[in-house]
Backbone as ProteinMPNN parsed JSONL, in Angstrom:
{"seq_chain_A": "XXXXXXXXXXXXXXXXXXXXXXXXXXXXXXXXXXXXXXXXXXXXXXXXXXXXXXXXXXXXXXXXXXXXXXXXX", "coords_chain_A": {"N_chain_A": [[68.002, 188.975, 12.248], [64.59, 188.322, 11.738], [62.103, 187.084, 14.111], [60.149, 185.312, 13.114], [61.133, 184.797, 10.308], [61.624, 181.258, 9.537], [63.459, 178.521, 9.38], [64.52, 177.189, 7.125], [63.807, 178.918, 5.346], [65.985, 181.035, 5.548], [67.83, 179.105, 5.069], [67.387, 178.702, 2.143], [68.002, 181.713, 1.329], [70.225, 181.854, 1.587], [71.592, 179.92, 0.292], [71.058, 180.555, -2.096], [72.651, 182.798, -3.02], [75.005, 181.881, -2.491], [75.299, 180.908, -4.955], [74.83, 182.715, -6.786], [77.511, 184.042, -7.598], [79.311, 182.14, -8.834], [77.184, 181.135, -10.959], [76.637, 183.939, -12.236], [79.421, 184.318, -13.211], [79.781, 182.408, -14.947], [78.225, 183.028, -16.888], [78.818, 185.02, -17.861], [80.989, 184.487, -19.101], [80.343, 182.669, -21.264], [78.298, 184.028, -22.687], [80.551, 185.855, -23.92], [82.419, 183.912, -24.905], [80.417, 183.196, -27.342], [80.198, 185.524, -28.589], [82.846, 185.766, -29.451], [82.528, 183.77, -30.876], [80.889, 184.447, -33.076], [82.314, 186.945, -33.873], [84.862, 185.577, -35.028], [87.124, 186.046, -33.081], [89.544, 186.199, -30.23], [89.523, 187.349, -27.851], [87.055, 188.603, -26.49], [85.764, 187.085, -24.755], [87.256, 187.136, -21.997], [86.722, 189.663, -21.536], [83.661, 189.463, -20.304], [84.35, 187.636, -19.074], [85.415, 188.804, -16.491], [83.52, 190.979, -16.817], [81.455, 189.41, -15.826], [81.721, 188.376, -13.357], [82.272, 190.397, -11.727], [79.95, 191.606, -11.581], [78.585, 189.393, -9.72], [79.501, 189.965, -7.601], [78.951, 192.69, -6.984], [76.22, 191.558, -6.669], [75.896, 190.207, -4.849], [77.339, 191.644, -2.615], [75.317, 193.461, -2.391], [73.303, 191.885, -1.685], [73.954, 191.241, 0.867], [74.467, 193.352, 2.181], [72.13, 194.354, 2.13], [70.562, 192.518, 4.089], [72.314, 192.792, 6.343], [70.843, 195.105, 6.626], [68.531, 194.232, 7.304], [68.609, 192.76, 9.497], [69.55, 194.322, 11.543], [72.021, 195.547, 11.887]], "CA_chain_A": [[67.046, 187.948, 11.882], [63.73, 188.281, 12.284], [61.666, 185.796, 14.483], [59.015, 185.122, 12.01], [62.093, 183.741, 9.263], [62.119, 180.052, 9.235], [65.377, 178.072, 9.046], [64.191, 176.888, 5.612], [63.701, 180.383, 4.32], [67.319, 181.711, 5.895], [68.648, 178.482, 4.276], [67.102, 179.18, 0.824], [68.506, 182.76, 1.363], [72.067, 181.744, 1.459], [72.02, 179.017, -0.543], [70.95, 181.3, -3.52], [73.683, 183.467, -2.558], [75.898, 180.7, -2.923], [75.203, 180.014, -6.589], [75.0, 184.16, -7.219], [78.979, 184.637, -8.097], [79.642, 181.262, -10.119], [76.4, 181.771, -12.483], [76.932, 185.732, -12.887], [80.593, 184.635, -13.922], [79.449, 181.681, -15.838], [76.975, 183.4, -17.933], [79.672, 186.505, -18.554], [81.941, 183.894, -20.474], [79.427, 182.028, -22.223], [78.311, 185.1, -23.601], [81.785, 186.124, -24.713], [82.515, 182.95, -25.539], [79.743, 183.142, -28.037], [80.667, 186.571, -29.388], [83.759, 185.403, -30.066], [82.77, 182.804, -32.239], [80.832, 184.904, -33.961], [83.242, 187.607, -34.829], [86.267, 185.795, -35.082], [88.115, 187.017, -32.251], [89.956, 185.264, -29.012], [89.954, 187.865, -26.47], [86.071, 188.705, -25.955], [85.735, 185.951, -23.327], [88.327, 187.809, -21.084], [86.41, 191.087, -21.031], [82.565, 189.376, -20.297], [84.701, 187.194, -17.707], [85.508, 190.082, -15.635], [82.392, 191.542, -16.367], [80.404, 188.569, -15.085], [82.5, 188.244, -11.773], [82.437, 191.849, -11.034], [78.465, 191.727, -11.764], [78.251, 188.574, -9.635], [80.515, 190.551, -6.721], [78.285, 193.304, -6.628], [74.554, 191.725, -6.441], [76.526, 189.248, -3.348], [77.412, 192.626, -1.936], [74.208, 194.385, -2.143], [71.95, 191.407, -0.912], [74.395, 190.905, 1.975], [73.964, 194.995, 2.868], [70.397, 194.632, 2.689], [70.415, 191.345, 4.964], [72.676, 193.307, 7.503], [70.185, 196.266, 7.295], [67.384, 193.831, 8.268], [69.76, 192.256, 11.067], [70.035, 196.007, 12.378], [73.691, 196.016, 12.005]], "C_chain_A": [[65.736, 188.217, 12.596], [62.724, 186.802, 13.382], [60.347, 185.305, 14.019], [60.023, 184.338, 10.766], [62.137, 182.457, 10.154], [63.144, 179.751, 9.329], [65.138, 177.903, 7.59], [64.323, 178.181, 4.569], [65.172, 180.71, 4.6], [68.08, 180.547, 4.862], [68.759, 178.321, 2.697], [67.902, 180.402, 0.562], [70.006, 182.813, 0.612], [72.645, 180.378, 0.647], [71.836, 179.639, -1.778], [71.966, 181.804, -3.783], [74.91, 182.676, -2.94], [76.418, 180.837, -4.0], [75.439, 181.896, -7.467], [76.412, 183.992, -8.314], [79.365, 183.497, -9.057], [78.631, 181.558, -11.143], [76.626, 182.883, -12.988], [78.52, 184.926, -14.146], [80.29, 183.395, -15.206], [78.744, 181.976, -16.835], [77.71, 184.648, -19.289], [80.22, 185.766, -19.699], [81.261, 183.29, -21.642], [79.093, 183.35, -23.282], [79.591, 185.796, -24.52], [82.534, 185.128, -25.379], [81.862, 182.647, -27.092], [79.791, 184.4, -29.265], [82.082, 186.27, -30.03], [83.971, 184.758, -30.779], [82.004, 183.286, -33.325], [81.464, 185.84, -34.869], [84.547, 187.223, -35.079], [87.113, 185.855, -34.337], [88.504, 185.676, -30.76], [90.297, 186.272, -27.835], [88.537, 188.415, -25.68], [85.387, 188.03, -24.683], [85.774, 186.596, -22.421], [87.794, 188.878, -20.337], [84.565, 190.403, -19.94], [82.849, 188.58, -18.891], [84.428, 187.665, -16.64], [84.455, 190.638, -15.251], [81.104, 190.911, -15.279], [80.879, 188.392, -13.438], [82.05, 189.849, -11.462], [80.2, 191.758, -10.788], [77.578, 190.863, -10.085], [78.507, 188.944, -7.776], [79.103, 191.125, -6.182], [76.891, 192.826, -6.482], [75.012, 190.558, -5.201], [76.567, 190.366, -2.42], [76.146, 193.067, -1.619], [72.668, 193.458, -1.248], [72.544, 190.966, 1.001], [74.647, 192.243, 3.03], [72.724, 195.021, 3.287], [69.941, 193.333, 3.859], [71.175, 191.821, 6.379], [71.728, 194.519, 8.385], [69.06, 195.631, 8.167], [67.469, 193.262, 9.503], [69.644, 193.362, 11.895], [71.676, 195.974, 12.608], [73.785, 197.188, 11.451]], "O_chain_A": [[65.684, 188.334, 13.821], [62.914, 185.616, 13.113], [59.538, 184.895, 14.851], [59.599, 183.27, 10.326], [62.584, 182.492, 11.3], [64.008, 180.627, 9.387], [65.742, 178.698, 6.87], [64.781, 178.304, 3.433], [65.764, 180.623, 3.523], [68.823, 180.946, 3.965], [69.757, 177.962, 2.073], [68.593, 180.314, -0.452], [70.582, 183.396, -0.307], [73.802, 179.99, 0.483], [72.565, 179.198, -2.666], [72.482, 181.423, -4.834], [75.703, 183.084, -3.788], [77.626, 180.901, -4.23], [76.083, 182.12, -8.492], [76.337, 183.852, -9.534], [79.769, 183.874, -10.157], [78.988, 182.159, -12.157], [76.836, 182.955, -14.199], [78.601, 184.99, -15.372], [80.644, 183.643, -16.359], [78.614, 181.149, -17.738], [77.516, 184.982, -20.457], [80.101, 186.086, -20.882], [81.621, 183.432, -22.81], [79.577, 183.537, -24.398], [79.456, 186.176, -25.683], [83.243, 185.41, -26.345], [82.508, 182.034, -27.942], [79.516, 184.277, -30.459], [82.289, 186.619, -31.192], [85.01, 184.684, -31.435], [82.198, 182.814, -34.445], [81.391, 185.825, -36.098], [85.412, 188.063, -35.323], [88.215, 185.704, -34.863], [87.89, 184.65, -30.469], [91.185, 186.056, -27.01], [88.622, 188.677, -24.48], [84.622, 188.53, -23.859], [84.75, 186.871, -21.794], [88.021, 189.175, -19.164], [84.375, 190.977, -18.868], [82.133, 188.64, -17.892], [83.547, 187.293, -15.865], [84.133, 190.891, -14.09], [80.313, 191.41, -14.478], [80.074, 188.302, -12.511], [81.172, 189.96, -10.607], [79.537, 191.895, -9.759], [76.586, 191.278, -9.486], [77.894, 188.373, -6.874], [78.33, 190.579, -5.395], [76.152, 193.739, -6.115], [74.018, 190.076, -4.657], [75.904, 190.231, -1.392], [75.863, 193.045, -0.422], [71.676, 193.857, -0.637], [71.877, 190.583, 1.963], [74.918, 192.213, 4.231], [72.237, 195.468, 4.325], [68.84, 193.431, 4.401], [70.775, 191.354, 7.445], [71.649, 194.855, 9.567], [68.65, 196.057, 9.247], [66.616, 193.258, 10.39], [69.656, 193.155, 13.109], [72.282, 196.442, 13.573], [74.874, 197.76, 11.398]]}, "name": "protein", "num_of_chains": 1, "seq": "XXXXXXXXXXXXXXXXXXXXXXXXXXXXXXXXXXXXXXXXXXXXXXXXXXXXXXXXXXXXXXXXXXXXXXXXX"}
């Protein structure tokens, strides 16, 4: 942490962070949800699920690498 960050800013930080992995996965199904009603089908959901979690995984991962690099860990 730098000593120039705020609490306000660190708490914005990680409160975004927060919300990262439910919207990613929320957005995956909706979208497959939506393909699926257009073609017909009941298993498109399933795949956009996955995709949205995994999506939602990795940009949690990568801002919590780059928050360690600025830590100096």
């Amino acid at each position: 942490m730098k000593p120039d960050d705020n609490v306000w800013a660190q708490v914005g930080r990680y409160v975004g962070l927060a919300f990262v992995l439910p919207v990613s996965t929320f957005v995956g199904y909706s979208m497959g949800w939506g393909l699926d009603k257009l073609f017909h089908t009941h298993f498109i959901y399933l795949i956009f699920l996955a995709l949205g979690a995994a999506a939602g995984f990795i940009e949690l991962f990568r801002e919590l690498a780059a928050e360690s690099r600025r830590d100096g860990f």
